[in-house]
Structures are given as C-alpha cells and as structure tokens.
C-alpha positions as protocol buffer text, in pm:
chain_id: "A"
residue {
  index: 1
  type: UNK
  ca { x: 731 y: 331 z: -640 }
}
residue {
  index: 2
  type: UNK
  ca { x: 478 y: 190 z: -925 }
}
residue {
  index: 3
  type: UNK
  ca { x: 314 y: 439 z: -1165 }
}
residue {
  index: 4
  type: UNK
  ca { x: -18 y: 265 z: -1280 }
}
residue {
  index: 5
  type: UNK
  ca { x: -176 y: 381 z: -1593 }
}
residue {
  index: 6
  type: UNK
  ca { x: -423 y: 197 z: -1816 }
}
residue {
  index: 7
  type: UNK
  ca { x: -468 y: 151 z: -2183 }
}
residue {
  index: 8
  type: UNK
  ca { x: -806 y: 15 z: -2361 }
}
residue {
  index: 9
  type: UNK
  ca { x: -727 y: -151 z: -2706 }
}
residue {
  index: 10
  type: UNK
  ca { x: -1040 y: -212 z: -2867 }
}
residue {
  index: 11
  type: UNK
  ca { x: -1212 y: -161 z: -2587 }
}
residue {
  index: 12
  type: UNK
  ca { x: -1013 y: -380 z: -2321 }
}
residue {
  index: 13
  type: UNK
  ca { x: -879 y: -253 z: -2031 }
}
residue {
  index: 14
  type: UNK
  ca { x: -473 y: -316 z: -2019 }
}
residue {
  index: 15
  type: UNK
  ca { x: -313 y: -177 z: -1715 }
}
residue {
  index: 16
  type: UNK
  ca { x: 109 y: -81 z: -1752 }
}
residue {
  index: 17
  type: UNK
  ca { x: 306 y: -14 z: -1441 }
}
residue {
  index: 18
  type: UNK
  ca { x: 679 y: 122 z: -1390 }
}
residue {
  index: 19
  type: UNK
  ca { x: 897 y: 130 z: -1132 }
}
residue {
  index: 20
  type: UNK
  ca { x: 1115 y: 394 z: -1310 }
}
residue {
  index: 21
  type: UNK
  ca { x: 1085 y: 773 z: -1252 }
}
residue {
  index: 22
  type: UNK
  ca { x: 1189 y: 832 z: -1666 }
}
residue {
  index: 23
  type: UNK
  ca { x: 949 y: 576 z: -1756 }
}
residue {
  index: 24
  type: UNK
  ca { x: 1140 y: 381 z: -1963 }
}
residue {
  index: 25
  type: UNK
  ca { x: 1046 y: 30 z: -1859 }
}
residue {
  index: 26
  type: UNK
  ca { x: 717 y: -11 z: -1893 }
}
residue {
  index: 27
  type: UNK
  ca { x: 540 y: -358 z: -1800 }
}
residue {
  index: 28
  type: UNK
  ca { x: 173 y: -428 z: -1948 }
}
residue {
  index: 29
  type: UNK
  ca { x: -62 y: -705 z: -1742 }
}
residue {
  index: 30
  type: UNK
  ca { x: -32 y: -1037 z: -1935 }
}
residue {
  index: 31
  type: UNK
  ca { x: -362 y: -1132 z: -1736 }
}
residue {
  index: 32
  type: UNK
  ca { x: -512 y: -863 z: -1885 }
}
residue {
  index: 33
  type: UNK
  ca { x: -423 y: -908 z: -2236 }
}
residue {
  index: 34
  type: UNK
  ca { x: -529 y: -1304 z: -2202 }
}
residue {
  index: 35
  type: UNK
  ca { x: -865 y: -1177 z: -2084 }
}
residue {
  index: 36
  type: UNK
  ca { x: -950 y: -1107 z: -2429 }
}
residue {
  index: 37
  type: UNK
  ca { x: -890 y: -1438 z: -2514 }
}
residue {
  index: 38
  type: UNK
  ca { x: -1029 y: -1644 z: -2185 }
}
residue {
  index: 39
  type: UNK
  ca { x: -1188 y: -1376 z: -1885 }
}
residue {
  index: 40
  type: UNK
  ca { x: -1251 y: -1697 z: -1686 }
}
residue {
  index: 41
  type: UNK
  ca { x: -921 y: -1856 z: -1726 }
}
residue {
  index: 42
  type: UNK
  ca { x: -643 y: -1596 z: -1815 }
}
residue {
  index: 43
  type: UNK
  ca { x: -365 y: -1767 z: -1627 }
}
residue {
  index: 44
  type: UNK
  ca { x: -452 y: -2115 z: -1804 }
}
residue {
  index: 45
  type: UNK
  ca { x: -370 y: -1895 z: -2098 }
}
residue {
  index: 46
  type: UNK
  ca { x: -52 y: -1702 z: -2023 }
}
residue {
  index: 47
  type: UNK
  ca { x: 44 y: -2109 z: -1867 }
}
residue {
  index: 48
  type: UNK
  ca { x: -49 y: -2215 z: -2217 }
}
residue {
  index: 49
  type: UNK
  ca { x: 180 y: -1973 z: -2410 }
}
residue {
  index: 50
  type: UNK
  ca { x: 476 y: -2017 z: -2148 }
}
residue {
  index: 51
  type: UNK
  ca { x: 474 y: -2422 z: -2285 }
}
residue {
  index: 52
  type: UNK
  ca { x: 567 y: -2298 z: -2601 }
}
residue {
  index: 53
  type: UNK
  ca { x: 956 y: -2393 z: -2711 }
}
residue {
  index: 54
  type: UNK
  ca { x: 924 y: -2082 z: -2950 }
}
residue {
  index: 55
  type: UNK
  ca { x: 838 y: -1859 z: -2673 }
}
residue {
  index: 56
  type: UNK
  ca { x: 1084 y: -1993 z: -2381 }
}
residue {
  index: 57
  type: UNK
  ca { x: 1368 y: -1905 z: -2646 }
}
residue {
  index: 58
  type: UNK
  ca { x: 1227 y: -1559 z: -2707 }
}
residue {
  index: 59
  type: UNK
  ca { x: 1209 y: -1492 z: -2303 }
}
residue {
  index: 60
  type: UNK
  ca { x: 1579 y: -1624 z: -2296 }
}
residue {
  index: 61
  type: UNK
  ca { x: 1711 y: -1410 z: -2557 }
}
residue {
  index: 62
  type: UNK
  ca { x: 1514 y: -1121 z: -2400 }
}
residue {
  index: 63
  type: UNK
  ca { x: 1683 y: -1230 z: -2017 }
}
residue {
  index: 64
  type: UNK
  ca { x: 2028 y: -1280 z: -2190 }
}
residue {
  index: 65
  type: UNK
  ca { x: 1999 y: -889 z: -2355 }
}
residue {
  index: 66
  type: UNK
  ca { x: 1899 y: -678 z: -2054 }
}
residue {
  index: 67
  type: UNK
  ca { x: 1957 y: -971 z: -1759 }
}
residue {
  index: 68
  type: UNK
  ca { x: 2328 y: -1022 z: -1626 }
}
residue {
  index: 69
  type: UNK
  ca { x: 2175 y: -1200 z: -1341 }
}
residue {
  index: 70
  type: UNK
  ca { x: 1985 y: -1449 z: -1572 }
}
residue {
  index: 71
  type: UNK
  ca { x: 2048 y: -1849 z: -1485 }
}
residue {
  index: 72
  type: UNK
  ca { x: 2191 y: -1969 z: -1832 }
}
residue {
  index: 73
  type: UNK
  ca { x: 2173 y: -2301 z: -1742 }
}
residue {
  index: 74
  type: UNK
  ca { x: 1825 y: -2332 z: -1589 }
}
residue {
  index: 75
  type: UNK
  ca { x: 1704 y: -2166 z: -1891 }
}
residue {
  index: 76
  type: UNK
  ca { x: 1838 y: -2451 z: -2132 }
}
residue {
  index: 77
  type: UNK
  ca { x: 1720 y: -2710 z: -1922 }
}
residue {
  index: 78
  type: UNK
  ca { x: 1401 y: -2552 z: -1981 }
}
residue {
  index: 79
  type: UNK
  ca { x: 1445 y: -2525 z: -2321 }
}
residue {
  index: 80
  type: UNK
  ca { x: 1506 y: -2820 z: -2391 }
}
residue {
  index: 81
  type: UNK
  ca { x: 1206 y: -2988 z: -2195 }
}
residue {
  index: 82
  type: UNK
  ca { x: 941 y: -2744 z: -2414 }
}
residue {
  index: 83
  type: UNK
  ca { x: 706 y: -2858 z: -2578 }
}
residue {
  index: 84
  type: UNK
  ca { x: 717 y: -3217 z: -2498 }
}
residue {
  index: 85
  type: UNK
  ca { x: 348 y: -3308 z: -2308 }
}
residue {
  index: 86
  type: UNK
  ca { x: 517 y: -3335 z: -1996 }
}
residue {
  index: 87
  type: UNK
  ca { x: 669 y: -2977 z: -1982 }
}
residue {
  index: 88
  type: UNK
  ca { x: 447 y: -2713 z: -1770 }
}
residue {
  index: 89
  type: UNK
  ca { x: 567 y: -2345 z: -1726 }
}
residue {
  index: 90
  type: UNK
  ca { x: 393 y: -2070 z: -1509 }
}
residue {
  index: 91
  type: UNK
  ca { x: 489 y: -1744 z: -1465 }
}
residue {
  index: 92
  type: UNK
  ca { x: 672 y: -1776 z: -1122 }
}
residue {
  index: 93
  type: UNK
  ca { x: 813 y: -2043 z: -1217 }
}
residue {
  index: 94
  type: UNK
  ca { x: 993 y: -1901 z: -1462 }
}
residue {
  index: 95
  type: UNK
  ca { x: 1100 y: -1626 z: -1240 }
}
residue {
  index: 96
  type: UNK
  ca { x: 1212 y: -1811 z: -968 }
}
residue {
  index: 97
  type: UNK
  ca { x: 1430 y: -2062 z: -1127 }
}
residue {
  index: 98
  type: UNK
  ca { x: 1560 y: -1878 z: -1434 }
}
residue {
  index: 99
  type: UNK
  ca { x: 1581 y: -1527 z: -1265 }
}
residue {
  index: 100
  type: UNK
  ca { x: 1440 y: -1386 z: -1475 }
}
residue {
  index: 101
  type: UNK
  ca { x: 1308 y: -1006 z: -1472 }
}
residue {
  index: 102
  type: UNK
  ca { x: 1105 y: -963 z: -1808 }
}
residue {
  index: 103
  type: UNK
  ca { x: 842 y: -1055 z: -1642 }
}
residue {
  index: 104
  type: UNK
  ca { x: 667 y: -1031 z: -1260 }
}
residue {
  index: 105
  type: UNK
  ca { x: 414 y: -1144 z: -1055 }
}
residue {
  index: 106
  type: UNK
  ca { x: 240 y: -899 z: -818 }
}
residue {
  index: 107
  type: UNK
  ca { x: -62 y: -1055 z: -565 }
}
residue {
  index: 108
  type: UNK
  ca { x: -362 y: -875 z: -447 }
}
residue {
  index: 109
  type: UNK
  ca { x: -579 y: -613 z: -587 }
}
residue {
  index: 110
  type: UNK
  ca { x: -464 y: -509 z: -933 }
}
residue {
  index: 111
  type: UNK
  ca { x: -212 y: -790 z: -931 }
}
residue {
  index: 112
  type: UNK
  ca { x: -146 y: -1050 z: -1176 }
}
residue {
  index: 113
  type: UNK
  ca { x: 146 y: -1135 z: -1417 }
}
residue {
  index: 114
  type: UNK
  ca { x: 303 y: -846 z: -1619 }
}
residue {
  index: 115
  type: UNK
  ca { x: 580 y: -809 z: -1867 }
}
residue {
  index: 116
  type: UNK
  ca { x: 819 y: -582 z: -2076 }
}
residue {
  index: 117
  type: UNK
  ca { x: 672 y: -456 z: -2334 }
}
residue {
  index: 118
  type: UNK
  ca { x: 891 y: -622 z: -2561 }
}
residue {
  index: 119
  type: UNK
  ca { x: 710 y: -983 z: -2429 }
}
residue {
  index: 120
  type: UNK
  ca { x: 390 y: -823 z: -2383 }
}
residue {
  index: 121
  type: UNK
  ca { x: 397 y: -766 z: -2756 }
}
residue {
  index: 122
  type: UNK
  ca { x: 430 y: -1077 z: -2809 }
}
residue {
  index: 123
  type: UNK
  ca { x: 172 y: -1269 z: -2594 }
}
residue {
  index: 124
  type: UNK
  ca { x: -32 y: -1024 z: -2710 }
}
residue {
  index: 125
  type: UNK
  ca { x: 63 y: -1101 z: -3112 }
}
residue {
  index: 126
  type: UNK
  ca { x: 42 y: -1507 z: -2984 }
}
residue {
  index: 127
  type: UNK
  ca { x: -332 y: -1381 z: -2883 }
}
residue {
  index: 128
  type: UNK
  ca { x: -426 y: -1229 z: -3203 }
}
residue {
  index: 129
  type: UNK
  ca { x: -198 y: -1046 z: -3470 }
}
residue {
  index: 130
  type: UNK
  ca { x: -524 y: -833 z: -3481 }
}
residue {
  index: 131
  type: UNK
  ca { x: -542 y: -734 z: -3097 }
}
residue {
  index: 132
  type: UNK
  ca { x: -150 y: -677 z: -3066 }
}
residue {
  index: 133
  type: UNK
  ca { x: -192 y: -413 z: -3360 }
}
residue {
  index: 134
  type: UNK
  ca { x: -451 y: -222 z: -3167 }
}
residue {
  index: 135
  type: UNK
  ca { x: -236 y: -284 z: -2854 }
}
residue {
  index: 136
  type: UNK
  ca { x: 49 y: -99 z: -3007 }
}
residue {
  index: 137
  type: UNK
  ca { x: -102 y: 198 z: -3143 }
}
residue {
  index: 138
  type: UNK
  ca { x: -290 y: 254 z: -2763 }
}
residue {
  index: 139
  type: UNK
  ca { x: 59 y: 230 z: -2643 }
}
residue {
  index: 140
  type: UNK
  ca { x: 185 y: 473 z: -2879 }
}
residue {
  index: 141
  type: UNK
  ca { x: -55 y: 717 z: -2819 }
}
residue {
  index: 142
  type: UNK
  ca { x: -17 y: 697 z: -2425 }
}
residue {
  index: 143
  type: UNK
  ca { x: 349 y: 773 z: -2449 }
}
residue {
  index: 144
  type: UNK
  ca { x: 311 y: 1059 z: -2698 }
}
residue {
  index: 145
  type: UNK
  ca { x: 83 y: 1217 z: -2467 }
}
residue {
  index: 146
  type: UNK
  ca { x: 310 y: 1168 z: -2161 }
}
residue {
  index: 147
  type: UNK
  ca { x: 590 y: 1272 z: -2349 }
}
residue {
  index: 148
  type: UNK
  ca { x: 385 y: 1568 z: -2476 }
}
residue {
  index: 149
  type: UNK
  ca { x: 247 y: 1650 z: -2117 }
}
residue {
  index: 150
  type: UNK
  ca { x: 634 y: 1668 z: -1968 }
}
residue {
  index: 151
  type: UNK
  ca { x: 765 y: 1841 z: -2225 }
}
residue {
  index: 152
  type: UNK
  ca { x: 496 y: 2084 z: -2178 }
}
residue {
  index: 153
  type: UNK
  ca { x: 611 y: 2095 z: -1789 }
}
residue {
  index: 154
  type: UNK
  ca { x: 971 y: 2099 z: -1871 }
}
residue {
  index: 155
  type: UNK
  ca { x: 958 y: 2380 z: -2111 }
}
residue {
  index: 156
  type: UNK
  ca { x: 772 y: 2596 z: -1835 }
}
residue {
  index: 157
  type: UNK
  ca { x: 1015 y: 2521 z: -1584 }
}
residue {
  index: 158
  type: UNK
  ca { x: 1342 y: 2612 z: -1793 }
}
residue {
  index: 159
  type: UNK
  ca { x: 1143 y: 2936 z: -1957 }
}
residue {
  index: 160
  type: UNK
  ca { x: 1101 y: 3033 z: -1612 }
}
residue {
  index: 161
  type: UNK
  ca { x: 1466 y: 2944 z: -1522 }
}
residue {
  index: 162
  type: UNK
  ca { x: 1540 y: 3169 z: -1804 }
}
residue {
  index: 163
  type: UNK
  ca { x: 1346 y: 3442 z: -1692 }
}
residue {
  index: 164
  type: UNK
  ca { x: 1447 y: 3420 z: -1348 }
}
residue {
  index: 165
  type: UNK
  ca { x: 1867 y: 3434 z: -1504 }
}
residue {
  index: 166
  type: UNK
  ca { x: 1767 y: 3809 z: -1587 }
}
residue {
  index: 167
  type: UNK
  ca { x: 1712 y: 3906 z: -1233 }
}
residue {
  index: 168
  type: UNK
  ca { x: 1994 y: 3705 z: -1100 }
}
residue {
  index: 169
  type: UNK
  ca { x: 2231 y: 3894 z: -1390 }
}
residue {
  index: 170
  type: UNK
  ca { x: 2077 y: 4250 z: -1248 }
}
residue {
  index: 171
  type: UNK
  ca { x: 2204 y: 4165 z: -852 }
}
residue {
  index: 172
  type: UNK
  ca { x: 2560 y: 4073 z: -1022 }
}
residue {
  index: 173
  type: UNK
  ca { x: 2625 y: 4368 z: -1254 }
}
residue {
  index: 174
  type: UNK
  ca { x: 2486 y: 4630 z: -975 }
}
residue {
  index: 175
  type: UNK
  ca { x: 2677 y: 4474 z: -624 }
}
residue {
  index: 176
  type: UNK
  ca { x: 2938 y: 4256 z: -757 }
}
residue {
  index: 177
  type: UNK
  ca { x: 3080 y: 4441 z: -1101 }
}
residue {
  index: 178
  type: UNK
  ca { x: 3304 y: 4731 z: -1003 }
}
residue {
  index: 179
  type: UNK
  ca { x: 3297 y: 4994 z: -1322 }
}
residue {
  index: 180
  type: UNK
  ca { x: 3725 y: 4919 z: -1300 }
}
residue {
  index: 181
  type: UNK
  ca { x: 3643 y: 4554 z: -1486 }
}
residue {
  index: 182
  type: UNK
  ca { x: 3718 y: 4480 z: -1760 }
}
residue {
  index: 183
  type: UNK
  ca { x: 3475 y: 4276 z: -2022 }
}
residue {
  index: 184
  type: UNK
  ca { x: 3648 y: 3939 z: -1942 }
}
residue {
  index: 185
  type: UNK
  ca { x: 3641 y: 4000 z: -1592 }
}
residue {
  index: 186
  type: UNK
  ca { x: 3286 y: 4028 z: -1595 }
}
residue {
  index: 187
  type: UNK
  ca { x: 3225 y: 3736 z: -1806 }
}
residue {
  index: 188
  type: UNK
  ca { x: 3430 y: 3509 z: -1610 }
}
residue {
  index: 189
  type: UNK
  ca { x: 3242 y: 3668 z: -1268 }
}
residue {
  index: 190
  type: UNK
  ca { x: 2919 y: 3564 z: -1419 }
}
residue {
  index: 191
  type: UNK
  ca { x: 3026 y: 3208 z: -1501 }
}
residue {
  index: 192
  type: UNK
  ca { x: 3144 y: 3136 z: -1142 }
}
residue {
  index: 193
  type: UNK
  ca { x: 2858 y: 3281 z: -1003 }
}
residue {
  index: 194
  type: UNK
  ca { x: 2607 y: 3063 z: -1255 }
}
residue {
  index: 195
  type: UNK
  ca { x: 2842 y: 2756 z: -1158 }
}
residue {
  index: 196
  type: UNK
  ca { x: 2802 y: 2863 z: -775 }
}
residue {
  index: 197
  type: UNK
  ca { x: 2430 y: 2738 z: -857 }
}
residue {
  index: 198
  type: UNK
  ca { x: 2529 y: 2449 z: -1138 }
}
residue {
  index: 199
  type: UNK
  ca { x: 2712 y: 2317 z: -829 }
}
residue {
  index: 200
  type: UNK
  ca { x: 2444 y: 2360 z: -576 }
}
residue {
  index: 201
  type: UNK
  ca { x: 2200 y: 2145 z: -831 }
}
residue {
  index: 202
  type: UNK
  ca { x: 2424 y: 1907 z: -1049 }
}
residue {
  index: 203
  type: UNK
  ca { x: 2720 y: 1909 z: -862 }
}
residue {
  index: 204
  type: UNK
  ca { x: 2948 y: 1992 z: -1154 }
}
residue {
  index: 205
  type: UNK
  ca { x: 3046 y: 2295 z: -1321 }
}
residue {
  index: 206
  type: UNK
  ca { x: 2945 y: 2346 z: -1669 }
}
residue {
  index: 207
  type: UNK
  ca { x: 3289 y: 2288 z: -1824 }
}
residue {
  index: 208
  type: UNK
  ca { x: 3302 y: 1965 z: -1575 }
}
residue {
  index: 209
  type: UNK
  ca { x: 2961 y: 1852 z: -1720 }
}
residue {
  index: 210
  type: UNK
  ca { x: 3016 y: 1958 z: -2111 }
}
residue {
  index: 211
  type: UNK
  ca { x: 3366 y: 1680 z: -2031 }
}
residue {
  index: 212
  type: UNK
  ca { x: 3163 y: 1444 z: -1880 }
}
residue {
  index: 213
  type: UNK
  ca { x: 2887 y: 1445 z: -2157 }
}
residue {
  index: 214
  type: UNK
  ca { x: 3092 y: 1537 z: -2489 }
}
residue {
  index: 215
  type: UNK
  ca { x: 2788 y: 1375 z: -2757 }
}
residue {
  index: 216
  type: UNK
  ca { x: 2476 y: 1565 z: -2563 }
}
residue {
  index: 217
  type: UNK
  ca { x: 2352 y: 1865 z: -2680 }
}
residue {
  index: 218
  type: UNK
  ca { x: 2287 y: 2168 z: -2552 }
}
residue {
  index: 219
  type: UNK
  ca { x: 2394 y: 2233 z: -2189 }
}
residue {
  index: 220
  type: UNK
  ca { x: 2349 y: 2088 z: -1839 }
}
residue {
  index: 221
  type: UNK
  ca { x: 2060 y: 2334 z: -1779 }
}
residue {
  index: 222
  type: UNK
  ca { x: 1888 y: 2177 z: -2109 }
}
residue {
  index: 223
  type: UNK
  ca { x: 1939 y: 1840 z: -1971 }
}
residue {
  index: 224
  type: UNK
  ca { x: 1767 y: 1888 z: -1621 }
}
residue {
  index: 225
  type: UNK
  ca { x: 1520 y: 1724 z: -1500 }
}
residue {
  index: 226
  type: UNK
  ca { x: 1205 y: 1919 z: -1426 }
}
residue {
  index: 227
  type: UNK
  ca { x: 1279 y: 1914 z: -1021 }
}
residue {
  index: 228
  type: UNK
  ca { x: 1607 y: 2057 z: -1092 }
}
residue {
  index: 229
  type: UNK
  ca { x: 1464 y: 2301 z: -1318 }
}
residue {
  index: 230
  type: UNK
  ca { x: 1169 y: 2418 z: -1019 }
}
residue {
  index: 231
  type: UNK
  ca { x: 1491 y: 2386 z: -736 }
}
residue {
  index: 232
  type: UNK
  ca { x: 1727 y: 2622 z: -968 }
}
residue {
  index: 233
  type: UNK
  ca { x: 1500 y: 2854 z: -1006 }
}
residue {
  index: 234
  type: UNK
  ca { x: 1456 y: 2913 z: -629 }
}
residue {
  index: 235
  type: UNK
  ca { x: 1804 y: 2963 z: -583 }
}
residue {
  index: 236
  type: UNK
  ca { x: 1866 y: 3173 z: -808 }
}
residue {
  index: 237
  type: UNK
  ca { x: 1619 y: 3419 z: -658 }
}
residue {
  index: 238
  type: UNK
  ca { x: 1749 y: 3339 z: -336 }
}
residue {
  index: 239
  type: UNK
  ca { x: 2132 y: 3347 z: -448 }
}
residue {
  index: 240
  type: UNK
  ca { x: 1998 y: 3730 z: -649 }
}
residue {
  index: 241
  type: UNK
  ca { x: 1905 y: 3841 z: -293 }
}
residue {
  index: 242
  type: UNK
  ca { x: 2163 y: 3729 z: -100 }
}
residue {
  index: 243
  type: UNK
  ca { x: 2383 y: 3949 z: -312 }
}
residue {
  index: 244
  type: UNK
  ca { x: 2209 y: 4268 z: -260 }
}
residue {
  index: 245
  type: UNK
  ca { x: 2218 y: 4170 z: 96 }
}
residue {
  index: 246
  type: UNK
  ca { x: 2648 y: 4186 z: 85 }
}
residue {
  index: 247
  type: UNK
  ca { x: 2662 y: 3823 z: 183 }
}
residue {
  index: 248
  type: UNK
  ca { x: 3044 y: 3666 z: 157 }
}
residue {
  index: 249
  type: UNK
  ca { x: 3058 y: 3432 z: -139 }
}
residue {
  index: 250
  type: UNK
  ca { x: 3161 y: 3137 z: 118 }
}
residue {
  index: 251
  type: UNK
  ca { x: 2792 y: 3202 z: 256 }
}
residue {
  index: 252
  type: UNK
  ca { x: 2623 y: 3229 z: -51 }
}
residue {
  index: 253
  type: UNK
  ca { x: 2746 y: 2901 z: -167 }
}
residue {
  index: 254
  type: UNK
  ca { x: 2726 y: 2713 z: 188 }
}
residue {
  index: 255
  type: UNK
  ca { x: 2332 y: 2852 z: 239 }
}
residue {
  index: 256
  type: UNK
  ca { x: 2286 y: 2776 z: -102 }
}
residue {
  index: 257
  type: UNK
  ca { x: 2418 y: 2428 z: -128 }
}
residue {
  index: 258
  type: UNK
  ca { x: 2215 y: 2364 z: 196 }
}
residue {
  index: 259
  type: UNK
  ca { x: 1895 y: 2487 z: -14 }
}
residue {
  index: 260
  type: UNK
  ca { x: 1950 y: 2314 z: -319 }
}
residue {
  index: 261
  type: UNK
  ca { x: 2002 y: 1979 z: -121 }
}
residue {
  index: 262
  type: UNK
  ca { x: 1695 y: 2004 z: 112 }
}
residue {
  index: 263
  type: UNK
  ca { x: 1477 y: 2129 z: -168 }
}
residue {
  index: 264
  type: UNK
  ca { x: 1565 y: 1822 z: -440 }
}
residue {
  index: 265
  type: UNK
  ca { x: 1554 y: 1593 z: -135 }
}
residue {
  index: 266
  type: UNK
  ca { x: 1201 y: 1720 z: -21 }
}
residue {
  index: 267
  type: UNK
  ca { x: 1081 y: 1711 z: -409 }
}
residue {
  index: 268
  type: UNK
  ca { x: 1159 y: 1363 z: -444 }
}
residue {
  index: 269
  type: UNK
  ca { x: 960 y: 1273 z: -111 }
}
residue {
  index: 270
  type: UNK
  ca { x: 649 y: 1498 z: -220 }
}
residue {
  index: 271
  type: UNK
  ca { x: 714 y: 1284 z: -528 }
}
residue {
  index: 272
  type: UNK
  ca { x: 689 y: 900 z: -355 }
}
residue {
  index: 273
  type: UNK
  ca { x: 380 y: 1035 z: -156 }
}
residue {
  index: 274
  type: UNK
  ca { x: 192 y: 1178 z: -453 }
}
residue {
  index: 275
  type: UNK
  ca { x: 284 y: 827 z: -622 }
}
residue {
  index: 276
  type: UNK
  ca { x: 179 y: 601 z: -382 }
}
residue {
  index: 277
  type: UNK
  ca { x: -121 y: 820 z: -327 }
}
residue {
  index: 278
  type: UNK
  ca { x: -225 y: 755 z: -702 }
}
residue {
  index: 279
  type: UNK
  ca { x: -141 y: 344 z: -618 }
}
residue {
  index: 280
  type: UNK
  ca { x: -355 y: 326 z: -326 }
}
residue {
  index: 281
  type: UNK
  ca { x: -659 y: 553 z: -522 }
}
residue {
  index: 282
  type: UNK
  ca { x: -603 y: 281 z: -760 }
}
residue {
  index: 283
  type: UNK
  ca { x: -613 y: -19 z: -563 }
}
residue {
  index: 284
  type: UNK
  ca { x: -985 y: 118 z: -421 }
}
residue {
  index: 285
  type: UNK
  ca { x: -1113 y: 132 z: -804 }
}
C-alpha cells in the first residue's frame, strides 16, 4: 500500500508517497516541485530537465546503484542522444525503455510523476538552489517527527512488554519451579519458557537470533517491530494463564503459536485497511 503525506516548502504543497512499511523509500511529486516553477505547464518542465545529458547520467548512475534490473544499454543509447535538439525524454519514457525505478508515474487524482528522493533533490536543486534548500529542511523535519512519533509508540509497547514479563515470571516461579531446583535450573526454565514466546513471534530463539544478527545491539525483543511488541505482549498474558491453568507445555506452545500467527496476520490486515483508508480520504481532498 502507499502512505501519502505532504510537505509545504515555502509555502508549496509537495506530496511524498511510500510503498514501504519502514519508510525508507520515500518518493516526492516532481509535478509538484515544477509547479513552483510553471503551475500551468509542470510536465513541460520535468520534460525539460529529463533533455538534459547531465541529468540522464545522474538517473543512470542512480538506476545502476539500487537497479539490478536497469537496461544498460538503452540507457547509453540515451545518453548519448542528450542534448542534441532532436533528443526528447518524458518520464515514462524513461521508465519504460530503461527500466528504470527511481522514478514513477501514477494517473488519476493525486497522480503525476514522482521520484527518490535522491532525484527529487535534484530537480528540485535544477529548479532553484534556493527552493531545494527549503525542500530539504521540510523533509528533515517530517522524518524527525515520524521517527519521533514511532519511537514514542515503540517505547510504549516494549515498556509494556516489560511490565507484562513480571507477571509472566510470577505464573513460572509459583506452578512451574519446584523448591528441589536448583538456581540454574530455574534460569534455564525461564529461558525456554521466554523462547516458547520468542518462537511464537520471531520464530527463533534468542541464542538462534543473537547468531543470526552478531553486529545488532541489544536483543531480539529490542529489535521488534511495534506489532510484534503489541502481539508479545498478549501472549505472554495468555501463555501466564495458561500456566496457572496446568496446561502441558506441548499445548501451551501449539495454542500459543496459533495466537501469535493469527494475531500478527490480523495486525498487518487492520494495517492495509487503515492505509488504504488514509489513500482513499486523500484522493477525496
């Protein structure tokens, strides 16, 4: 699905899209940033920079660094041919023959032609040095304050994942802890029962994940994603109950499994709706 948000450098409206749930590719409107520059006309404008040999060479280097699928060959050709008066480039143009995937074209409502940030950047610098400057620092600030809002979110959920550990200790030390153990007994009984949920949620163990990811810090429960934060604290209330309740630990980690699975699954539905939902609110602006 497509997050929309929208920007407003010195007062112009520049609306960013991503198809990617961390966020990490974001793609500003080229129409939008040539607005400030031609309203009328913006795709003459974005057809006018896309003549450029200087800026068919920065596209290819961009396609070459983060595009395996990108046609080599069709972009030489095109290189070569820019900047003579005969040579015309439009946006799907460029996609279609080259490839490429810095930049798309979207139709309809909202639509237009959008780009990596990285080219966005610099259409917007081929604009005006003064309006990509402006550009930036809007763009800065937007991802500080998402980064600021889910860290906020993130921090909630593992505090309460915390929180919730001290009840799910309490069911282990009075129905599963006989008063015969010894101190490394219990230990190692807590660790399989907080990898009975690591399982359930990450489907590894925590030694299996601290292999897997030797240069991360912290552990796999500091590297969760908020959803798998919200789904392990539900089973660990649920996993704390089924222990008073005597049930086998083949149960426990079959029902639990089950839960973990349904819950992350139905999360990441509720998810797509709520997204598209904030698309099609969009779309009616």
């Amino acid at each position: 699905m497509v997050n929309k948000e929208e920007i407003h450098p010195n007062g112009m409206p520049i609306s960013i899209i991503n198809n990617d749930q961390d966020g990490t590719n974001d793609f500003m409107s080229l129409t939008d940033i040539a607005k400030t520059k031609n309203p009328d006309a913006p795709t003459d404008i974005i057809k006018n920079w896309l003549r450029a040999k200087s800026t068919i060479e920065f596209l290819g280097l961009w396609e070459q660094m983060n595009n395996n699928d990108f046609n080599i060959e069709k972009f030489s050709q095109f290189k070569n041919d820019a900047g003579s008066n005969a040579f015309v480039m439009s946006s799907s143009k460029w996609i279609k023959d080259t490839n490429a995937r810095g930049i798309i074209a979207r139709s309809g409502i909202g639509g237009g032609t959008f780009a990596h940030t990285d080219i966005a950047f610099e259409f917007a610098s081929w604009i005006s040095p003064e309006f990509r400057l402006y550009l930036i620092k809007d763009y800065q600030q937007l991802k500080l304050s998402d980064a600021n809002r889910l860290s906020v979110e993130w921090n909630l959920n593992r505090e309460l994942s915390r929180l919730n550990y001290q009840l799910h200790t309490e069911a282990i030390k009075e129905n599963l802890l006989p008063d015969t153990n010894t101190q490394k007994q219990n230990g190692w009984r807590f660790a399989s029962e907080a990898d009975r949920l690591n399982v359930a949620i990450f489907g590894l163990t925590a030694k299996q994940w601290k292999q897997k990811n030797p240069t991360k810090k912290g552990n796999m429960r500091d590297n969760a994603t908020k959803t798998q934060l919200l789904v392990l604290v539900n089973i660990e209330s649920m996993n704390a109950e089924l222990i008073k309740s005597g049930v086998s630990q083949q149960q426990r980690t079959q029902m639990l499994n089950t839960m973990a699975t349904q819950q992350l699954a139905t999360f990441a539905k509720n998810q797509k709706r709520l997204q598209k939902f904030e698309n099609d609110s969009n779309l009616l602006e």
